[in-house]
Backbone as a printed PyTorch tensor [residue, N CA C, xyz], in Angstrom:
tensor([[[ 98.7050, 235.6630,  81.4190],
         [ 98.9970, 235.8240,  82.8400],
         [ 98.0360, 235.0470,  83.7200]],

        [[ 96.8780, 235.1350,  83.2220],
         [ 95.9160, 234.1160,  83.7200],
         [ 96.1770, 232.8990,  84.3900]],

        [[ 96.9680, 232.3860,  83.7830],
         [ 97.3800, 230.6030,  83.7880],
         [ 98.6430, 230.7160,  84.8510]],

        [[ 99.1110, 231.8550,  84.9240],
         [100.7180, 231.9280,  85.6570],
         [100.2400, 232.1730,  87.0340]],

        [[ 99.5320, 232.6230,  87.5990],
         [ 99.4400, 232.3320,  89.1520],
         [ 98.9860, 231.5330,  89.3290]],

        [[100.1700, 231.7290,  90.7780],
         [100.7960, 230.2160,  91.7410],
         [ 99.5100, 230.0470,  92.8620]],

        [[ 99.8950, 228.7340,  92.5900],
         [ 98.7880, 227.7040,  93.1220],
         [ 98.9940, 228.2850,  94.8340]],

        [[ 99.8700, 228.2470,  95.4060],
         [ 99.8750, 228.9520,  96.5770],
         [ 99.4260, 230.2720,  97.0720]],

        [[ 99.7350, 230.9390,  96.3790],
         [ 99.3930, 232.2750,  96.2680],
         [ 97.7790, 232.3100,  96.1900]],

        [[ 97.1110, 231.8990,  95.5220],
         [ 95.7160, 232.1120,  95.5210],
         [ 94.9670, 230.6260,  97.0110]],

        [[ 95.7820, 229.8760,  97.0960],
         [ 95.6340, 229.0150,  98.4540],
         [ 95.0910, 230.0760,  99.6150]],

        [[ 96.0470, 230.6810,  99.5990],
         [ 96.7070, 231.9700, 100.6950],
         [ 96.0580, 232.8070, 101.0270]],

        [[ 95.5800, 233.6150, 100.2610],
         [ 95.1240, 234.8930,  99.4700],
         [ 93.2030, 234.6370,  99.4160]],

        [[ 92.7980, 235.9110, 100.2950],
         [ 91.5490, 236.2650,  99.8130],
         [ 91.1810, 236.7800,  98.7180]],

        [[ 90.1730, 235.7200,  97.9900],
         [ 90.0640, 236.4870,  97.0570],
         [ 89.0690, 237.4720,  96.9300]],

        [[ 89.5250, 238.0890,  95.9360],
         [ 88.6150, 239.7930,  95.5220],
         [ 87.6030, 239.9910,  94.1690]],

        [[ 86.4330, 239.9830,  94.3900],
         [ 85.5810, 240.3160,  93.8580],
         [ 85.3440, 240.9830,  92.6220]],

        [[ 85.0850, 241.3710,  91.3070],
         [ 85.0490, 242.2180,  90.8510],
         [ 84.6380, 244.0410,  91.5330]],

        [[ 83.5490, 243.4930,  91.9160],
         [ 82.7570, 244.4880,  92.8700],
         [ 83.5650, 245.3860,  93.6940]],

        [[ 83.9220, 244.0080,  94.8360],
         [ 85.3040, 244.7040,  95.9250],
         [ 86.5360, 245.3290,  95.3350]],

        [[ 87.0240, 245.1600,  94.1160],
         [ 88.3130, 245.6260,  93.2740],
         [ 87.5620, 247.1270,  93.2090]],

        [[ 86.5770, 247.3400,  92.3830],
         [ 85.9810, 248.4390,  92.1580],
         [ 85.4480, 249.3520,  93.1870]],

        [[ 85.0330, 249.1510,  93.9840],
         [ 85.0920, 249.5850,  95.1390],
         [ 86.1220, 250.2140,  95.5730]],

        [[ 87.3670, 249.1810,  96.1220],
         [ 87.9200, 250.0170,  96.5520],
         [ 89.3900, 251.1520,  95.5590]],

        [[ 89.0150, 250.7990,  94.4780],
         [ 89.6300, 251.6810,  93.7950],
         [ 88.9150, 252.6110,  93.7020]],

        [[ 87.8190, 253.2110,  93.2480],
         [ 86.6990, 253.6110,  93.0680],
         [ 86.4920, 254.0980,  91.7290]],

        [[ 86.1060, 252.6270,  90.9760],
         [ 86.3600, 253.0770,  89.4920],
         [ 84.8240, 251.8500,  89.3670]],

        [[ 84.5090, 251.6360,  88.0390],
         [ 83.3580, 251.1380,  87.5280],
         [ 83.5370, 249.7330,  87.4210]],

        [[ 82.7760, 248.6710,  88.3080],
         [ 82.8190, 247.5830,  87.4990],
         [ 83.7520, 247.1360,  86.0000]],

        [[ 82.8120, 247.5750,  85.4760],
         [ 83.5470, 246.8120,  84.1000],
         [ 84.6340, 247.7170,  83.5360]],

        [[ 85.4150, 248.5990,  84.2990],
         [ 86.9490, 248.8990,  84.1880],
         [ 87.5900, 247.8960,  84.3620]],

        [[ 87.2290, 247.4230,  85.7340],
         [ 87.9020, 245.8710,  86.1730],
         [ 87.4760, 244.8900,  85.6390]],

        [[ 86.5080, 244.2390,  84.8920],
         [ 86.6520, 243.5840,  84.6350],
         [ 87.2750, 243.3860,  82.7290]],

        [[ 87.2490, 244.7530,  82.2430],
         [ 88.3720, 244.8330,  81.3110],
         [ 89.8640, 245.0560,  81.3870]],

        [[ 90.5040, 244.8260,  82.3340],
         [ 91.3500, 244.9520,  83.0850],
         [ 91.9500, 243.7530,  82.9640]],

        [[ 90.9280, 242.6650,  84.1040],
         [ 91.0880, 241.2010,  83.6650],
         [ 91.4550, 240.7280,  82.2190]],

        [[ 90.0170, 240.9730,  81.4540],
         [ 90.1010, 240.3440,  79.8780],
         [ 91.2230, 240.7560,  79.4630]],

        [[ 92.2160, 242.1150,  79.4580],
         [ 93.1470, 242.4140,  79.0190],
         [ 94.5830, 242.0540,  79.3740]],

        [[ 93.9600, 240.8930,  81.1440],
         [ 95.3070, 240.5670,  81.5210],
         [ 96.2010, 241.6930,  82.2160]],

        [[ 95.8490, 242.8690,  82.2650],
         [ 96.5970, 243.7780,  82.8750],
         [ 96.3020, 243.4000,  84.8470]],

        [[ 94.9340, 242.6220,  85.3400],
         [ 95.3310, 242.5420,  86.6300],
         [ 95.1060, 240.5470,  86.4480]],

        [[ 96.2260, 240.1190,  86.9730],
         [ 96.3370, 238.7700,  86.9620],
         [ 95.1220, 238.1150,  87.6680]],

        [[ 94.2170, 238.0110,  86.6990],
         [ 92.9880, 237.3920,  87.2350],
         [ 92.5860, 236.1530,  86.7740]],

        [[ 91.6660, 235.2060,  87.3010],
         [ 90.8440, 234.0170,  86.5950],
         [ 89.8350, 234.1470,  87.1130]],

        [[ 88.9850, 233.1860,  86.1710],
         [ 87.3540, 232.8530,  86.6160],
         [ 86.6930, 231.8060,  87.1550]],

        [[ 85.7060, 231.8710,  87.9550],
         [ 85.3840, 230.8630,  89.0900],
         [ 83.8980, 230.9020,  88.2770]],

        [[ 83.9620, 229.9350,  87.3220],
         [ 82.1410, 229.8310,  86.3780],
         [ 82.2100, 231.0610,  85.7050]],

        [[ 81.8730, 231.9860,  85.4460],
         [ 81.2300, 232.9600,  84.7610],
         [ 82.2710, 234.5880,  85.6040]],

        [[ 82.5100, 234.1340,  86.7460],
         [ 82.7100, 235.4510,  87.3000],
         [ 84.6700, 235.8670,  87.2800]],

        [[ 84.7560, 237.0310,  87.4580],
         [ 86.2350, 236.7410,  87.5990],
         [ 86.7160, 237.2060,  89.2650]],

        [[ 87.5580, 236.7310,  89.6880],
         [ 88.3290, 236.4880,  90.6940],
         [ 89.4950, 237.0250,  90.4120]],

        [[ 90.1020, 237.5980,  91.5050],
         [ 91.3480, 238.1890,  91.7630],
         [ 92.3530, 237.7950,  93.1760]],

        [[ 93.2960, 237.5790,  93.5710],
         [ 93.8820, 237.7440,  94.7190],
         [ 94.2650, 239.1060,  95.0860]],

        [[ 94.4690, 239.7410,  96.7400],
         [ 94.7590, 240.7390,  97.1720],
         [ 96.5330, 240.8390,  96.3050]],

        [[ 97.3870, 240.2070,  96.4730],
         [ 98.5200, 240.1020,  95.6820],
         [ 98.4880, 240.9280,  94.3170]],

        [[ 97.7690, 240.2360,  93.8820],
         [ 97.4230, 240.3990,  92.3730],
         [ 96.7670, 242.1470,  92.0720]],

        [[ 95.8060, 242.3260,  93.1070],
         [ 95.1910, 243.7260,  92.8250],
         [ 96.4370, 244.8880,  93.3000]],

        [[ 97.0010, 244.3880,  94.4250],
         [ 98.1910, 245.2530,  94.5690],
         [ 99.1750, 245.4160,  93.7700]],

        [[ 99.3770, 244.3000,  93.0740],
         [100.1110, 244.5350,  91.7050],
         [100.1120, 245.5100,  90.8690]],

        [[ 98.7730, 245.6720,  90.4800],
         [ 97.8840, 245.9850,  89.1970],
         [ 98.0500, 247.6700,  89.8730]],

        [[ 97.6410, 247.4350,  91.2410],
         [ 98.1000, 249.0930,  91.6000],
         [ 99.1910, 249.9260,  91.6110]],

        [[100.3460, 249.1360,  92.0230],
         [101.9570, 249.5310,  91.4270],
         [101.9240, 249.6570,  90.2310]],

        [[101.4200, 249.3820,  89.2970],
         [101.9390, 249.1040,  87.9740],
         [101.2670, 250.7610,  87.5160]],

        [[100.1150, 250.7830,  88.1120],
         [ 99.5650, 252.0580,  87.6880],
         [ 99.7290, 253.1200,  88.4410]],

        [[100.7370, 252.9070,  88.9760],
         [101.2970, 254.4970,  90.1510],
         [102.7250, 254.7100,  89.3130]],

        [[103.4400, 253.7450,  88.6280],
         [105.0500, 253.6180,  87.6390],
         [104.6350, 254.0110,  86.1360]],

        [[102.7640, 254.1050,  85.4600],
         [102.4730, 254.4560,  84.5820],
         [101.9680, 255.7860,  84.3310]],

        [[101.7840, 256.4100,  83.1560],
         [101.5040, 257.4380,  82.9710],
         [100.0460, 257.4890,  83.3030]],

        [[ 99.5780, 256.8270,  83.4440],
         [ 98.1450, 256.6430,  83.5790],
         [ 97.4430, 257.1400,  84.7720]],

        [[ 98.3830, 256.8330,  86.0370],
         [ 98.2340, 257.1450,  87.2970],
         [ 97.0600, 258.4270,  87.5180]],

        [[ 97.1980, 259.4910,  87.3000],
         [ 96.5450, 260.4520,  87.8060],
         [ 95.1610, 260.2020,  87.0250]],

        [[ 95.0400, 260.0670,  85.7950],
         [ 94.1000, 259.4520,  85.5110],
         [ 93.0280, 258.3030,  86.3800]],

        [[ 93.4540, 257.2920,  86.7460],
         [ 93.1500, 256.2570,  86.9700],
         [ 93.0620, 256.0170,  88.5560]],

        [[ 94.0890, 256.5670,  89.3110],
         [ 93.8640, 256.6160,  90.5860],
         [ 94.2700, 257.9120,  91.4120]],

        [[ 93.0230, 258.5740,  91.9030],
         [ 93.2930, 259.4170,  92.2140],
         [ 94.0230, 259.6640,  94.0670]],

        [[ 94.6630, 260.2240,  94.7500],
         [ 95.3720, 260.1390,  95.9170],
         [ 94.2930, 259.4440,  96.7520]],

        [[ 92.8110, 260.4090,  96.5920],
         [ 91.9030, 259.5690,  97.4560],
         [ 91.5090, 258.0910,  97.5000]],

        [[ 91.4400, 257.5150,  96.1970],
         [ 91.3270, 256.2050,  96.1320],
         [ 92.4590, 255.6060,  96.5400]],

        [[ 93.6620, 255.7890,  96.3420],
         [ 94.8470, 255.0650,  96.7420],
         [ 94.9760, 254.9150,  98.5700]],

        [[ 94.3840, 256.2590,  99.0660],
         [ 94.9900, 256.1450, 100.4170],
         [ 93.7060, 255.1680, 101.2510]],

        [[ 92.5710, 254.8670, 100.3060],
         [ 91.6980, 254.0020, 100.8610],
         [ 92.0340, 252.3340, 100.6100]],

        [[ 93.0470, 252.2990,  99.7380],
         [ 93.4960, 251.0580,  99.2060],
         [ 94.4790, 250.5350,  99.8180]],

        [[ 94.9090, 251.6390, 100.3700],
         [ 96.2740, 251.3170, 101.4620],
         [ 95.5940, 250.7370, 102.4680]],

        [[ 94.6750, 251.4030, 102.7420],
         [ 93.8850, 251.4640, 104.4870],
         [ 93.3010, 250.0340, 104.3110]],

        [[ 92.8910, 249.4820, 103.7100],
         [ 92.0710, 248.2930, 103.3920],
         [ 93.6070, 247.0520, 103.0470]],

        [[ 94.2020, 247.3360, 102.4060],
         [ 95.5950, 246.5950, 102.2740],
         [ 95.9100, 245.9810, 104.1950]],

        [[ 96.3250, 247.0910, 104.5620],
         [ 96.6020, 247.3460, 106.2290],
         [ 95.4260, 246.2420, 106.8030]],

        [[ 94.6760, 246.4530, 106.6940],
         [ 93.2390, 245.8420, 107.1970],
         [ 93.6930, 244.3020, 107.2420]],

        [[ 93.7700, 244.1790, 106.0400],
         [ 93.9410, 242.7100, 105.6000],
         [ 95.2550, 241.9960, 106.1280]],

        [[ 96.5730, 242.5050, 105.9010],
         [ 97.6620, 242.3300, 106.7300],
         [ 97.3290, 241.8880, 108.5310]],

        [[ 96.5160, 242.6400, 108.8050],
         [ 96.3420, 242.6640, 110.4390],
         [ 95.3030, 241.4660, 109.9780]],

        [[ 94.4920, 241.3400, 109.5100],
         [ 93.8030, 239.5870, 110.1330],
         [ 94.2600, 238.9550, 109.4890]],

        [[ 95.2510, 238.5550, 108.9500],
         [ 96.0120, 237.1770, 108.0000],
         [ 97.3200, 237.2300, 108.9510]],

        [[ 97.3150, 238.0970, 109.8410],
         [ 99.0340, 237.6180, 110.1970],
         [ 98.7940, 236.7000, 111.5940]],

        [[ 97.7450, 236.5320, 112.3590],
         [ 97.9680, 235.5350, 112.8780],
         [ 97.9350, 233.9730, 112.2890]],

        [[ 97.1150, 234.0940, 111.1570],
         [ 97.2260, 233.0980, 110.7350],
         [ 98.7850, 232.4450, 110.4540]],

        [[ 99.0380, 233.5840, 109.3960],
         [100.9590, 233.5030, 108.9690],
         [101.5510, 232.9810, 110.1330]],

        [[101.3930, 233.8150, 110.9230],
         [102.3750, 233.6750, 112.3300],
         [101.8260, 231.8410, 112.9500]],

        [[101.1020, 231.6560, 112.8030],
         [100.5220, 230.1890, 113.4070],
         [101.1880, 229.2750, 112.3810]],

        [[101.5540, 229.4800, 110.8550],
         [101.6810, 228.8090, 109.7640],
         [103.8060, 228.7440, 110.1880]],

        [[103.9230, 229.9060, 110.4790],
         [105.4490, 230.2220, 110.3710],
         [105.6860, 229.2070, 111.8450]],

        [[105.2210, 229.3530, 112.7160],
         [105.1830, 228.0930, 113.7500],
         [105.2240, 226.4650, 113.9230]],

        [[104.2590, 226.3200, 113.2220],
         [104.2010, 224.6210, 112.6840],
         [105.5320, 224.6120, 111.6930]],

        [[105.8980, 225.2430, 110.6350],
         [107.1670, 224.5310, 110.1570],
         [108.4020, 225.2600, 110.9960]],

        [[108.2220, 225.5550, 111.6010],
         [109.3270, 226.2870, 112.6720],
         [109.4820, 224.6490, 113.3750]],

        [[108.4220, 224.0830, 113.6980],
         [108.3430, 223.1490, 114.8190],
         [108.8840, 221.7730, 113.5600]],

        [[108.6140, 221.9650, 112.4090],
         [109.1800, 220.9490, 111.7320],
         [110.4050, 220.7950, 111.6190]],

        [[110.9010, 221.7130, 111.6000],
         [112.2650, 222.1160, 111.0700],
         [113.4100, 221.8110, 112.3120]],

        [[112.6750, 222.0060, 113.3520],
         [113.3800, 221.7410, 114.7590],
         [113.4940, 220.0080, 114.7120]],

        [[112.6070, 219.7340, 114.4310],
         [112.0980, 218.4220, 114.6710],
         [113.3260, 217.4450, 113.3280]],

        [[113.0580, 217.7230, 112.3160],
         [114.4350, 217.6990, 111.2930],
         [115.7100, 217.8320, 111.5010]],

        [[115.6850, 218.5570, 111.9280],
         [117.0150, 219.1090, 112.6800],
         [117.8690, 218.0960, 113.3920]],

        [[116.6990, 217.7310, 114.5750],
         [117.3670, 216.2890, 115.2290],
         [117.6890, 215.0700, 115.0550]],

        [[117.1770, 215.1850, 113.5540],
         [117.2730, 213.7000, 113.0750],
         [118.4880, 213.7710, 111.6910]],

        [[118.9650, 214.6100, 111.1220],
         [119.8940, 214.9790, 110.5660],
         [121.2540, 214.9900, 110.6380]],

        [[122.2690, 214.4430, 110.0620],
         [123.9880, 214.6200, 110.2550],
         [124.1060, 216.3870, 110.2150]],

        [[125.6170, 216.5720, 110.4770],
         [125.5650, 217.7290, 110.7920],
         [125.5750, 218.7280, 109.1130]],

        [[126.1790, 217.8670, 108.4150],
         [126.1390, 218.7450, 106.9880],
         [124.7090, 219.4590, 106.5280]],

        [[123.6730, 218.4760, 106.9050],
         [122.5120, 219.1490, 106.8180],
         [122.2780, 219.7730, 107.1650]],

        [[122.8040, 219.4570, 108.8860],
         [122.0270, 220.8430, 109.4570],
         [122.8050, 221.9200, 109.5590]],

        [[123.5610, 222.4160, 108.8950],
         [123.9130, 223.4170, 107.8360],
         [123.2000, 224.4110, 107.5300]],

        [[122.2290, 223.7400, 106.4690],
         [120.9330, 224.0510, 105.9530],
         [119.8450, 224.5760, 106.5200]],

        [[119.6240, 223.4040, 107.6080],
         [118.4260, 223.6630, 108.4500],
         [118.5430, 224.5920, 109.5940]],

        [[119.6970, 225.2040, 109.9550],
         [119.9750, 226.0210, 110.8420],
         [119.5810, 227.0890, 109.8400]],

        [[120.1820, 227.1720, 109.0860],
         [119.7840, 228.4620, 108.0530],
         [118.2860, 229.3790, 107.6460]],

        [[117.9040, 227.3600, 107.4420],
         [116.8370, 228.2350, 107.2450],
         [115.7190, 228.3610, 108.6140]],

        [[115.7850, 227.8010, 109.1770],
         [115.0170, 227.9080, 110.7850],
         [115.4350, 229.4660, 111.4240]],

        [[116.2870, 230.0630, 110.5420],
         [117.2180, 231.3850, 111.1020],
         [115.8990, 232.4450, 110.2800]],

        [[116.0040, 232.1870, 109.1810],
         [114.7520, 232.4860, 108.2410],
         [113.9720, 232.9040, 108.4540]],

        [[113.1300, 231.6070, 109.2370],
         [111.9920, 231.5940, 109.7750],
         [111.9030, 232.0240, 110.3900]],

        [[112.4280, 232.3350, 111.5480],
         [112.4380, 232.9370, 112.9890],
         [112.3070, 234.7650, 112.3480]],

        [[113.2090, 235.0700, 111.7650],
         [113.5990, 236.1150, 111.4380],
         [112.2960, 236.6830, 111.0640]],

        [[111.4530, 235.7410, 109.5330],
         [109.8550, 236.2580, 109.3940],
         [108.9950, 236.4870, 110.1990]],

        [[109.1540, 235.4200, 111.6410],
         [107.7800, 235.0410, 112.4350],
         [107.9060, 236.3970, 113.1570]],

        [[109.1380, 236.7850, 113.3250],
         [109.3640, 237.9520, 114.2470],
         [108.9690, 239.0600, 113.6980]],

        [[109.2270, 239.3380, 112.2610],
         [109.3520, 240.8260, 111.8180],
         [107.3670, 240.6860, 111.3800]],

        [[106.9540, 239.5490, 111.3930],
         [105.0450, 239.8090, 111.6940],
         [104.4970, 240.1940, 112.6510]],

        [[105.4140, 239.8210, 114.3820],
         [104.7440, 240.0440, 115.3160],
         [104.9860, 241.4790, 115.3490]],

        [[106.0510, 241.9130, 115.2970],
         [106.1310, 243.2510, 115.0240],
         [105.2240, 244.0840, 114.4510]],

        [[104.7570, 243.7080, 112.6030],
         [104.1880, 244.0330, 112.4060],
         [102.6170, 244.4430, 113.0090]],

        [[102.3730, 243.1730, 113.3370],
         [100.9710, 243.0030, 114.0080],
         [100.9770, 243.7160, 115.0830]],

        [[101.4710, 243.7840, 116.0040],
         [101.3610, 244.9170, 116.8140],
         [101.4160, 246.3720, 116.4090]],

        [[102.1610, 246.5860, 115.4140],
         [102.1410, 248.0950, 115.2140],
         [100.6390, 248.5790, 113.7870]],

        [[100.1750, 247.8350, 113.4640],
         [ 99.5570, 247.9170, 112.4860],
         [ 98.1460, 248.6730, 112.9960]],

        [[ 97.6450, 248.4610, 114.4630],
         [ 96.2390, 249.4040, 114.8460],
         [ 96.7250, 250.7740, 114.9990]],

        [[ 97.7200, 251.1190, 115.6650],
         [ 98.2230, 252.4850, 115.2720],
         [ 98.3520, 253.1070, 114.0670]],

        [[ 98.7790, 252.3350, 112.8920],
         [ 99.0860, 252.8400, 111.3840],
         [ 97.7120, 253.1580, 111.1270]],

        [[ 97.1030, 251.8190, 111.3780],
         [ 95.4500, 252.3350, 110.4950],
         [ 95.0690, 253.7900, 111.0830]],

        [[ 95.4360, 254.0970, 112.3760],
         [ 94.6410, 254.9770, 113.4100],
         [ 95.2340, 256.1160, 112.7400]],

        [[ 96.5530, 255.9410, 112.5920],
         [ 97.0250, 258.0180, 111.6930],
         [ 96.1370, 257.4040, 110.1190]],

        [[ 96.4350, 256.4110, 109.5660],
         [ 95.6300, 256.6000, 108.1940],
         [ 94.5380, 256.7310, 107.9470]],

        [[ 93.7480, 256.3170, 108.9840],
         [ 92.0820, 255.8870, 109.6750],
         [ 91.2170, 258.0700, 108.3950]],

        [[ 92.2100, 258.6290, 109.2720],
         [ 91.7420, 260.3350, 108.8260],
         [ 92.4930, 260.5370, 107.4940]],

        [[ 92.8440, 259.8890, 106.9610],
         [ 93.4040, 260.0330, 105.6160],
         [ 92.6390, 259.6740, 104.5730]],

        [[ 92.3890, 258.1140, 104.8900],
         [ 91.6330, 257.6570, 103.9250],
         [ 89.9990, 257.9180, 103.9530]],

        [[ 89.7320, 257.9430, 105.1750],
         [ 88.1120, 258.4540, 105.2230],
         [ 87.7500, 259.6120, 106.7020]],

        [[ 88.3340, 260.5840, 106.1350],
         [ 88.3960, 261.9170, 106.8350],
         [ 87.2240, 261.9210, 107.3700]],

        [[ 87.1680, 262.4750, 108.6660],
         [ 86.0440, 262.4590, 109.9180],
         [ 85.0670, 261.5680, 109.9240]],

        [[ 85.1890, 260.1750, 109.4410],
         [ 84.4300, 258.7980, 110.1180],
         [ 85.1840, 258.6140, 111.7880]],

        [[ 86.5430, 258.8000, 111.7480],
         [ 86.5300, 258.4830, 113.4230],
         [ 85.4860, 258.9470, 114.5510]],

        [[ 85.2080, 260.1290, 114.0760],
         [ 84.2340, 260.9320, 115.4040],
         [ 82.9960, 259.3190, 115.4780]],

        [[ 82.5850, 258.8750, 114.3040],
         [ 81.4510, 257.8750, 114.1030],
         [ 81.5210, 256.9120, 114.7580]],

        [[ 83.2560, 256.1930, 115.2810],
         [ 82.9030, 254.5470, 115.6270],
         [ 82.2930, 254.2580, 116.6690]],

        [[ 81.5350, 255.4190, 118.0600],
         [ 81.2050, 254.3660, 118.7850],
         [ 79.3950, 254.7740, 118.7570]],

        [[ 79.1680, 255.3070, 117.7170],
         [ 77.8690, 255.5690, 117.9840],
         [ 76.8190, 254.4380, 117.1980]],

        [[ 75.7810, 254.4520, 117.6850],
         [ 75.0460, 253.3350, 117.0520],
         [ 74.6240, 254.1350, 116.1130]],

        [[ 74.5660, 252.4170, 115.2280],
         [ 74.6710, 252.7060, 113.9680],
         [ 72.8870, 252.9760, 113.2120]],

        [[ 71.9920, 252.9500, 114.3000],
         [ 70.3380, 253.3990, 114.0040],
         [ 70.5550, 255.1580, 114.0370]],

        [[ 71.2730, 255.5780, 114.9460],
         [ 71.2900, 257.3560, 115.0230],
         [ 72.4720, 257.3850, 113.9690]],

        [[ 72.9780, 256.5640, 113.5450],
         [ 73.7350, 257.2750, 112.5480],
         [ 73.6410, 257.3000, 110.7870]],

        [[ 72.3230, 256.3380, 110.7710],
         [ 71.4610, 256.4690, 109.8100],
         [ 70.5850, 257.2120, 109.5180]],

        [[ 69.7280, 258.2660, 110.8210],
         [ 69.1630, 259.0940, 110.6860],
         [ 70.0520, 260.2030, 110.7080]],

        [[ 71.1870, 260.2960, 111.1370],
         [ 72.6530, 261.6280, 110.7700],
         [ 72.4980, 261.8590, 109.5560]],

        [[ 73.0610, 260.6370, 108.8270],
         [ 73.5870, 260.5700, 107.6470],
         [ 72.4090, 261.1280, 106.4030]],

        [[ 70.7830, 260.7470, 106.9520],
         [ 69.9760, 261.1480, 106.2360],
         [ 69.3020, 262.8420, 106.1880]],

        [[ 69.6300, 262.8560, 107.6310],
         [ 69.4680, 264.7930, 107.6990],
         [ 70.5740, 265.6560, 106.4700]],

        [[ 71.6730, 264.1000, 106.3990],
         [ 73.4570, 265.4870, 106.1060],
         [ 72.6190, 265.0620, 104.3180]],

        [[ 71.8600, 264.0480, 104.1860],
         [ 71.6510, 264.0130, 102.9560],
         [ 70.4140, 265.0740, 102.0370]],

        [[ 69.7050, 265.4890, 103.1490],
         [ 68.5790, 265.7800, 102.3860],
         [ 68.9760, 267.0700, 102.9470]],

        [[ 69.6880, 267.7320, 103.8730],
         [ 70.4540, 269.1510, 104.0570],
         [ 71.2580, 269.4710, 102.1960]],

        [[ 72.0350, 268.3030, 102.0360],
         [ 72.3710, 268.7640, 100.7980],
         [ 72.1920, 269.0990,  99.7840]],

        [[ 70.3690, 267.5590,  99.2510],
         [ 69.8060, 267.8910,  98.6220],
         [ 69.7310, 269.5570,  98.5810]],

        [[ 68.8640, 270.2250,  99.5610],
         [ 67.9970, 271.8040,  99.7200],
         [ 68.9910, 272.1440,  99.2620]],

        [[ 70.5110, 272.5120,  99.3060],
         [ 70.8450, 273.4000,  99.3300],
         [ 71.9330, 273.4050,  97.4310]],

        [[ 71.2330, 272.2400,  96.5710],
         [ 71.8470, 272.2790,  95.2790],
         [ 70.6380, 273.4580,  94.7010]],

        [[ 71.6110, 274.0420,  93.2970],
         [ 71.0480, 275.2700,  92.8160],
         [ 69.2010, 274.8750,  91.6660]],

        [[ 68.8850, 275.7670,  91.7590],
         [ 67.0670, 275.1750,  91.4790],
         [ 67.3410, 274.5020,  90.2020]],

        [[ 68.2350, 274.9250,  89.2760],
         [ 67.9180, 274.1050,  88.3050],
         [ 68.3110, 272.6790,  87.8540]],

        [[ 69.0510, 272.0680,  89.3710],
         [ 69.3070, 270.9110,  89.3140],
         [ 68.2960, 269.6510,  90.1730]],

        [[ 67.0460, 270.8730,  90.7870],
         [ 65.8000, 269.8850,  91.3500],
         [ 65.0000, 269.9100,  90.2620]],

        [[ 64.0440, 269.2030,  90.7190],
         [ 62.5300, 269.3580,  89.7700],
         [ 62.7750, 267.2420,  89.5320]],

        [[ 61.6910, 267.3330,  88.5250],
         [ 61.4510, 265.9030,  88.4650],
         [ 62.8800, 265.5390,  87.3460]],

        [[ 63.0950, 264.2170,  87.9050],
         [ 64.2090, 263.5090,  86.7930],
         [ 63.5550, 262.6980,  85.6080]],

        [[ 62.2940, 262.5640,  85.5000],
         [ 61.8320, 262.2040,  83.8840],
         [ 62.1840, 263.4130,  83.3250]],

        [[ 62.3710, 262.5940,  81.7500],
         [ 63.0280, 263.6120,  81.0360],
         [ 61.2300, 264.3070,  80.7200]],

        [[ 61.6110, 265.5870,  80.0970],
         [ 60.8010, 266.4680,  79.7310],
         [ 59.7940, 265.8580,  78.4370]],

        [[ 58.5660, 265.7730,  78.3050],
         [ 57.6050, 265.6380,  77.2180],
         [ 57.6400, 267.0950,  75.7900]],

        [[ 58.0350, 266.5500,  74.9790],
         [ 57.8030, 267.4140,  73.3710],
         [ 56.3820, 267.5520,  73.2990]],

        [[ 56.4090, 268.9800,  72.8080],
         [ 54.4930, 269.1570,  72.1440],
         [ 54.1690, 268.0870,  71.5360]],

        [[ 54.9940, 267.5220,  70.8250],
         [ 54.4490, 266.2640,  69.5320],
         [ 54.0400, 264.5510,  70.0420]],

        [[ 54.8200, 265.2120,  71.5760],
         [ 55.0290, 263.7120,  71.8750],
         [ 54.0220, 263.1140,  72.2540]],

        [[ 53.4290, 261.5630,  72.5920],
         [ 52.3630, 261.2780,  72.8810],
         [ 52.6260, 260.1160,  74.4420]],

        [[ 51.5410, 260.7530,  75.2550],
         [ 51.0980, 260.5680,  76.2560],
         [ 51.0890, 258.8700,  76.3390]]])
């Protein structure tokens, strides 16, 4: 599968990290990158590392929501953060699209005029196409800050209260909510994390 993605498609397409795959699934590094070696997410390597397209990881995620594997492997929480980040990405690539669906919009017009009519047949057709895509993006793109905004509490439940506060008081938040938690795990999970010394053992 390696060799089979299209040269466009990865043109197109940000690519994704091992790291960032894992992340936002929220599974281990080298899940993903046995994943790759196994060909189950259509990946290649850039020197030493492997690379993925957003395409490609969304793939790999259908495939494992239609498998038995699913509950295993992705749990609702990871998925609805994968969506949210999917969404993300849609909203800054579609002006691009939409700028891309424009220039051959403008070709195609431009073709058009220089064509007998049998052709433009064709070129009406597909300029009908086009129009039809450029439209159903702007659409999209406009409605897409609202989607994130109901999914916004789905995928990462009560970060909204967070976005407009600076982010220095919200490092000292985050460190009170951390060391509040610490205190309050049961005693026999504090104490020091070296492991324990044997009578026999030597110093």
């Amino acid at each position: 599968m390696t060799q089979n993605i299209k040269e466009n498609q990865v043109i197109n397409s940000k690519l994704v990290t091992v790291e960032e795959a894992a992340d936002r699934l929220g599974v281990k590094e080298n899940y993903i990158k046995r994943m790759c070696r196994e060909q189950k997410i259509e990946a290649f390597k850039v020197g030493k590392f492997w690379r993925m397209t957003e395409p490609s990881l969304g793939g790999f995620v259908n495939e494992l929501e239609k498998s038995n594997e699913k509950k295993s492997s992705l749990s609702p929480d990871i998925h609805n953060k994968l969506r949210y980040h999917s969404m993300i990405r849609i909203m800054e690539t579609a002006p691009e699209s939409i700028n891309r669906l424009n220039n051959i919009i403008e070709e195609v017009k431009e073709t058009f005029q220089k064509e007998d009519k049998i052709k433009r047949i064709v070129l009406a057709s597909k300029l009908k196409n086009l129009v039809f895509d450029r439209e159903t993006k702007k659409q999209m793109a406009q409605e897409i800050p609202d989607v994130l905004d109901e999914m916004a509490e789905v995928a990462y439940p009560g970060m909204k209260e967070f976005i407009d506060e600076n982010p220095d008081d919200l490092e000292v938040y985050f460190t009170d909510q951390a060391l509040e938690k610490k205190d309050q795990e049961p005693e026999e999970k504090k104490g020091s994390v070296l492991p324990m010394k044997t009578a026999g053992s030597k110093r």
